[in-house]
C-alpha positions as CSV (number, residue, x, y, z in Angstrom):
1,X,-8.1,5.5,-13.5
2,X,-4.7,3.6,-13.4
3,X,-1.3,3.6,-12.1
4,X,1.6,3.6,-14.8
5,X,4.5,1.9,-14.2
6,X,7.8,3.1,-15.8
7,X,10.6,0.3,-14.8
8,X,12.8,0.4,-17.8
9,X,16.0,1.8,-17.1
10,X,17.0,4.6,-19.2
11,X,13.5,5.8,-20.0
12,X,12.8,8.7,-21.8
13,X,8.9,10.6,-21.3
14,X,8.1,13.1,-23.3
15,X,4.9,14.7,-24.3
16,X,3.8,14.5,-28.1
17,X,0.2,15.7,-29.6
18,X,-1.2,16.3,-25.8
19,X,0.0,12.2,-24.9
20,X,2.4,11.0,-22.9
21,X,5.0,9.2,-25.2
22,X,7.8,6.4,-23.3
23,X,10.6,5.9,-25.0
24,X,13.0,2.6,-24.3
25,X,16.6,2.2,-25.0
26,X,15.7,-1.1,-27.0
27,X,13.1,1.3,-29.1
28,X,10.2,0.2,-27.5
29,X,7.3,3.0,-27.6
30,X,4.2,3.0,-25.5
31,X,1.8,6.2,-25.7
32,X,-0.4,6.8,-22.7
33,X,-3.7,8.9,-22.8
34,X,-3.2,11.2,-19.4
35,X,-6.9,11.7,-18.7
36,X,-6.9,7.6,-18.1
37,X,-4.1,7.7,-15.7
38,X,-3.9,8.9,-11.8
39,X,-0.2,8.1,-11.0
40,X,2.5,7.2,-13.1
41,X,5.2,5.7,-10.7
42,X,9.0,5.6,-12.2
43,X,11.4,2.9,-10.4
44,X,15.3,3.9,-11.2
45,X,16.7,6.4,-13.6
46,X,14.5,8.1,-16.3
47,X,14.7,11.3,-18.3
48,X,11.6,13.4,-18.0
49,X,11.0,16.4,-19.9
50,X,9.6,19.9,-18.7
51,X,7.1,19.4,-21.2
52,X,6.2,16.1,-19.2
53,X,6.2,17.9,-15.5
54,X,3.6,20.8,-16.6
55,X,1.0,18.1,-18.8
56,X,0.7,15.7,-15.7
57,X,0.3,18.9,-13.3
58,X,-2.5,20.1,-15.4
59,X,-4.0,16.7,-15.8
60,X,-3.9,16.4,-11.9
61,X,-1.6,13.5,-12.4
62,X,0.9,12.5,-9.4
63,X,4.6,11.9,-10.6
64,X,6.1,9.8,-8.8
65,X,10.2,8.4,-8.3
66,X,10.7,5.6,-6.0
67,X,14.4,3.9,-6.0
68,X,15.2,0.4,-7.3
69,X,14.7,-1.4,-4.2
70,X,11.1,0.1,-3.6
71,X,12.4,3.1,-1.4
72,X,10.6,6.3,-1.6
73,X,12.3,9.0,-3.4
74,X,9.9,12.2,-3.8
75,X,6.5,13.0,-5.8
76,X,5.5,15.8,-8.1
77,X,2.0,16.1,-6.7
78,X,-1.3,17.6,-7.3
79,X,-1.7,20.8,-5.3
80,X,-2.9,21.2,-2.3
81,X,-6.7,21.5,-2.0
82,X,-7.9,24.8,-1.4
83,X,-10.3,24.0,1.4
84,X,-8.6,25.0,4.6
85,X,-11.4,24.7,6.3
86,X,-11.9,20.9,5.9
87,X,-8.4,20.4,6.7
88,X,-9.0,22.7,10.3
89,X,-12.0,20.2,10.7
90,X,-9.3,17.2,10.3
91,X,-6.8,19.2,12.6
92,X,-9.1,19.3,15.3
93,X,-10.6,16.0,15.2
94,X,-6.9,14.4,15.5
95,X,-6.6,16.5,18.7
96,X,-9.4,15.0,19.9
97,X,-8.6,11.9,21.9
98,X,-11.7,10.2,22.2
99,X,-12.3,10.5,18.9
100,X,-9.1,9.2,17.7
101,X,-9.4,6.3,19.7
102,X,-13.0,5.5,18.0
103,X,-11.2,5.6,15.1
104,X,-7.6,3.8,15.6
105,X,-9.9,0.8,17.0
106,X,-12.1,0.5,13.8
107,X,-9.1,0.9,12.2
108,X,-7.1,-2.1,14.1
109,X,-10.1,-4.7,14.4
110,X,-10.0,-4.3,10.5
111,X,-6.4,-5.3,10.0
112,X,-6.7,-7.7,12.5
113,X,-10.0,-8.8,10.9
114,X,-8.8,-9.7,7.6
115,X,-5.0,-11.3,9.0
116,X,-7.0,-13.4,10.7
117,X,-9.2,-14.3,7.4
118,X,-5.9,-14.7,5.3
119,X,-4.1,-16.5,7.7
120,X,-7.0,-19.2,7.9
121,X,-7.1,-19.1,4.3
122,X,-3.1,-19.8,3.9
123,X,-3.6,-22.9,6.4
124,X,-6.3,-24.6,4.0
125,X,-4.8,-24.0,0.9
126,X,-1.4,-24.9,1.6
127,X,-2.8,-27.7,3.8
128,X,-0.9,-26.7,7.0
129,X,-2.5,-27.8,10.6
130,X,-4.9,-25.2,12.4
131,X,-2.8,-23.3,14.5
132,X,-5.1,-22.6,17.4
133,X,-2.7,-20.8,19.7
134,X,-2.5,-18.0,16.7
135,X,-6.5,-18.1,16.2
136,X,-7.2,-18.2,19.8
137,X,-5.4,-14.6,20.1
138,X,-6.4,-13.2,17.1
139,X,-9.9,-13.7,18.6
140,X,-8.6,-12.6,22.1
141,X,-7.2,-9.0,20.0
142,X,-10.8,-8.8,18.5
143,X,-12.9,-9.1,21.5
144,X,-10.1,-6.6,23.7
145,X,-9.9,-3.9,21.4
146,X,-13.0,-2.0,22.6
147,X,-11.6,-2.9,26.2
148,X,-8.3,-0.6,24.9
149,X,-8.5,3.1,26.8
150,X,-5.6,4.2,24.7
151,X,-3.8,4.2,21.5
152,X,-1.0,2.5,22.5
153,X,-2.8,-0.3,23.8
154,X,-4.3,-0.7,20.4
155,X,-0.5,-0.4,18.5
156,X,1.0,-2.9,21.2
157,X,-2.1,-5.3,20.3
158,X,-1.8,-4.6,16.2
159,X,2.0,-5.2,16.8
160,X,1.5,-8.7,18.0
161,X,-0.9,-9.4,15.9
162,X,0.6,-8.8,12.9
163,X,3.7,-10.3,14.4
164,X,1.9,-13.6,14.7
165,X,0.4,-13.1,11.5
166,X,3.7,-13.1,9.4
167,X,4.8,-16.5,11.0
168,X,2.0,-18.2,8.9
169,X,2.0,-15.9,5.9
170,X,5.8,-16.9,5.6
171,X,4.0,-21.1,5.8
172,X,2.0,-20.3,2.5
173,X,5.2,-20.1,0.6
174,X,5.8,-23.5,-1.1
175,X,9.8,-22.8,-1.9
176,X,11.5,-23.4,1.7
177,X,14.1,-21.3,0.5
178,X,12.2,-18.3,0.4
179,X,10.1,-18.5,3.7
180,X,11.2,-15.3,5.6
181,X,11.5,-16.0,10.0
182,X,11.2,-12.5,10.3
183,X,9.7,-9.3,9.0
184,X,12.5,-6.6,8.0
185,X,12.8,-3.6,6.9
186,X,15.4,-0.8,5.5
187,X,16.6,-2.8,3.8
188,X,14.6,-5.8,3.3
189,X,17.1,-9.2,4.3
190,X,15.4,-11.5,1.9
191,X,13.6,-12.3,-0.8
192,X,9.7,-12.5,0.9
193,X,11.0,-9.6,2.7
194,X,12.0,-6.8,-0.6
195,X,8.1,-8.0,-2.4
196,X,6.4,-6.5,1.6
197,X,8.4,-3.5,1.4
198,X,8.2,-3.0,-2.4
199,X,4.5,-3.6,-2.4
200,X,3.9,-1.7,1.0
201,X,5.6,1.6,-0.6
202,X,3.1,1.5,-4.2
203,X,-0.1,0.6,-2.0
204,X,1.1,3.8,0.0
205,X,1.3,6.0,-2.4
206,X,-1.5,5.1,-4.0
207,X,-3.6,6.0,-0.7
208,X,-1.2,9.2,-0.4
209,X,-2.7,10.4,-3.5
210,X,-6.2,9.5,-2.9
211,X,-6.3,11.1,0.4
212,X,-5.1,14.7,-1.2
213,X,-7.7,13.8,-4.5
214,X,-10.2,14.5,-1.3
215,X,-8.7,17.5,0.1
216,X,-7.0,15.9,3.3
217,X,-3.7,16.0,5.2
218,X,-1.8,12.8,4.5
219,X,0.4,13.8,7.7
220,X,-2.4,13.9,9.8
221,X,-3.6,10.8,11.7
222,X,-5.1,8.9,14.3
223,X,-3.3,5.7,15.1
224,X,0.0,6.1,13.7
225,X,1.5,8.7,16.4
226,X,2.5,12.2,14.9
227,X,6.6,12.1,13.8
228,X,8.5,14.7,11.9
229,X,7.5,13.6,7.5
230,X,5.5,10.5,8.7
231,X,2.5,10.0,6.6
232,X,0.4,9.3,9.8
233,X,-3.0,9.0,7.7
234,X,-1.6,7.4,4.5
235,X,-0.4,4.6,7.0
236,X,-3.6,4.5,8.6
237,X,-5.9,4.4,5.9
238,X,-3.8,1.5,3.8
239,X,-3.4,-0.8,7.2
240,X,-6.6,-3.2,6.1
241,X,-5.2,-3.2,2.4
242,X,-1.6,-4.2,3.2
243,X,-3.3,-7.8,3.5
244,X,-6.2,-7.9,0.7
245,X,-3.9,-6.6,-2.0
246,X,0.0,-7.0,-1.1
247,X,0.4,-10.6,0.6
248,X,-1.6,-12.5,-2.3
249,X,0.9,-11.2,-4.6
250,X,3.8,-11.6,-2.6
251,X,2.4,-15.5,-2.6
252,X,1.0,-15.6,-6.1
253,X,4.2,-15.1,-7.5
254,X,6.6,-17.3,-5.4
255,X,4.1,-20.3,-5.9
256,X,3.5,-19.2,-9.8
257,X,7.2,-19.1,-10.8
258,X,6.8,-16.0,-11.7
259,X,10.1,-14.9,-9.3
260,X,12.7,-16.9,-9.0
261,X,15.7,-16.3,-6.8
262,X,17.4,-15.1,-9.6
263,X,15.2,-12.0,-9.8
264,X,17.0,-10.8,-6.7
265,X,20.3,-9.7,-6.2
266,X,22.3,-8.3,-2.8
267,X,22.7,-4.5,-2.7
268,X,24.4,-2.3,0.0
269,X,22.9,0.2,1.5
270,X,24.5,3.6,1.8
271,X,24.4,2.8,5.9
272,X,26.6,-0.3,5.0
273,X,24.2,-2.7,5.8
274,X,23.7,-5.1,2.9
275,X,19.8,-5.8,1.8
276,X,18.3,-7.5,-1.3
277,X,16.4,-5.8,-4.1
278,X,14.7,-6.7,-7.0
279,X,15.9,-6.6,-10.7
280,X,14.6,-4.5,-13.4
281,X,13.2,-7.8,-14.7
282,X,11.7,-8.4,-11.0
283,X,10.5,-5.1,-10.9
284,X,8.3,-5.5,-13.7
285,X,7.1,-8.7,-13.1
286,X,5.9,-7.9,-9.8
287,X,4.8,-4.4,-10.5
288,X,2.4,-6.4,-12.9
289,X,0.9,-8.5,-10.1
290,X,0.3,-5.6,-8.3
291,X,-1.8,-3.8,-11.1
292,X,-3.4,-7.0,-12.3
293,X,-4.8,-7.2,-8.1
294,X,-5.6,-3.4,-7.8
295,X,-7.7,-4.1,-10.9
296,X,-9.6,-7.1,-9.6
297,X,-13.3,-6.6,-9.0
298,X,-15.0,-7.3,-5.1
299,X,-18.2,-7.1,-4.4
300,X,-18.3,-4.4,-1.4
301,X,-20.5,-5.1,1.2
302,X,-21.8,-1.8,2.2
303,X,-22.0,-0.1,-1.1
304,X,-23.7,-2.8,-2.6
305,X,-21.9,-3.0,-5.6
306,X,-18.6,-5.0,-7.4
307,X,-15.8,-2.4,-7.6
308,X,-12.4,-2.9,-8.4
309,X,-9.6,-2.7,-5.1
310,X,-8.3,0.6,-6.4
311,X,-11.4,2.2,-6.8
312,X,-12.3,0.6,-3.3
313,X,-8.7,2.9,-2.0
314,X,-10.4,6.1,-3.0
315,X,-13.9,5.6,-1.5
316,X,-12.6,4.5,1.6
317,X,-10.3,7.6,1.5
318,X,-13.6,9.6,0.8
319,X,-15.5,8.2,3.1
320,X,-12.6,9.1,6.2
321,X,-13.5,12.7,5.1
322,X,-17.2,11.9,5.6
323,X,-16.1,10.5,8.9
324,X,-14.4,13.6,9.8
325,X,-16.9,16.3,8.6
326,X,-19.2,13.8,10.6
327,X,-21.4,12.4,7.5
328,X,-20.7,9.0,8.8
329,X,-19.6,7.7,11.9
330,X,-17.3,4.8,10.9
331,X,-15.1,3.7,7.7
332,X,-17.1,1.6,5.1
333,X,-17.6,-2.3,5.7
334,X,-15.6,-4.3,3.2
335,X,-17.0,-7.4,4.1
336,X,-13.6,-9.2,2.4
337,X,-13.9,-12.9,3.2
């Protein structure tokens, strides 16, 4: 299964002999075979037929609109699963404190885990000095976290982390001029910055759709704290892959030349505040990277097998409901080195 990308402003989908057609404005045509296709993910204005809306719902395939510069805009989603009573199971388990705590720490020493593996990775490859300050409390994180008596403790530690953690991802771009100091957010206030947030948002809804393939609440998690239309779960579940799948891209194509400063341009916000986005010719680029990585093979360390990253996003989401209905008692071990 695949994501779909539609980033062609002006769009048209439309269904023809049972496939999904996509029309350009330059009279491009591409046809798409729905039963090989889990999301198809439209960035900017398109024209969809009802035609198109009732195919994809029948072929249990998520529609889904994000806005040019990567914000999420609304889905046309698979319904809801008709077991409520693996969804009680999941309400009652993130009630359970101790049990949520189990969980969030797995969950942190994971994303803290792999940082710590990318961030070594960055320093040899673009031939920057060991930083032992930032090793020595990535380490320090890894041996506390089972020392943590509360969620908080672990989100003030993952914070930190990750803080640190940006400072050298931000070293493994070779243009100066597109280093980032800082991560920001809503809206993005460079470059390094819009690719995060961009990338964050599809690797998001990727898991989204994943964790309601297996019949869970995406709302309903354990280390991201409960808020009014935060997908606590979704944010849980893609924390590890944040740094396998997103932050070699954002590097690979700074370093490639495959972005240039030119594929970014200054947009306001409707707050006022004045961010950068991608163009249509960004988008697509990028997008491309992104599938090209989700695609990759990895040979997984507890199933035993090579599986491609996005087929590694739905067993993991799998296995959190095997977690849950007790089946296992942790989240599979990538093993990503």
């Amino acid at each position: 299964m695949s994501t779909v990308f539609i980033t062609q402003p002006g769009a048209q989908l439309k269904i023809e002999s049972g496939r999904l057609v996509i029309k350009g404005d330059d009279g491009s045509k591409h046809v798409i075979l729905l039963h090989r296709v889990d999301q198809v993910v439209v960035t900017g204005h398109a024209t969809i037929s009802a035609g198109v809306v009732e195919a994809m719902t029948k072929a249990d395939v998520d529609l889904i609109f994000l806005s040019r510069g990567g914000k999420y805009l609304g889905r046309i989603e698979r319904p809801l699963s008709k077991n409520i009573f693996l969804r009680k199971r999941q309400y009652a388990k993130c009630d359970d404190p101790l049990w949520c705590l189990e969980v969030a720490r797995e969950i942190v020493r994971r994303k803290i885990s792999v940082m710590r593996v990318f961030a070594g990775r960055i320093r040899r490859e673009s031939g920057l000095s060991e930083d032992a300050d930032i090793s020595a409390r990535m380490d320090s994180f890894l041996r506390s976290i089972n020392l943590a008596d509360n969620i908080d403790s672990l989100r003030g530690m993952e914070g930190v982390a990750t803080k640190a953690y940006f400072s050298i991802l931000s070293q493994g771009i070779d243009d100066e001029d597109l280093k980032f100091s800082q991560r920001t957010r809503r809206p993005p206030a460079d470059p390094a910055n819009a690719l995060l947030s961009f990338g964050y948002v599809v690797l998001s809804n990727a898991v989204h759709s994943d964790i309601l393939r297996h019949g869970l609440d995406p709302f309903c998690g354990v280390l991201h704290a409960d808020s009014y239309g935060r997908p606590s779960l979704t944010l849980d579940l893609m924390e590890e892959f944040r740094t396998i799948l997103i932050d070699p891209c954002v590097l690979k194509v700074f370093n490639l030349k495959m972005l240039k400063k030119s594929h970014f341009q200054e947009h306001e916000e409707d707050s006022g505040i004045r961010g950068i986005w991608l163009t249509p010719d960004g988008i697509k680029i990028y997008l491309g990277a992104i599938q090209k990585r989700m695609q990759e093979e990895f040979f997984h360390k507890e199933f035993g097998r090579k599986m491609s990253f996005r087929k590694i996003i739905t067993a993991h989401a799998g296995a959190f409901r095997d977690v849950i209905m007790g089946v296992r008692k942790v989240l599979p071990e990538m093993g990503w080195r």
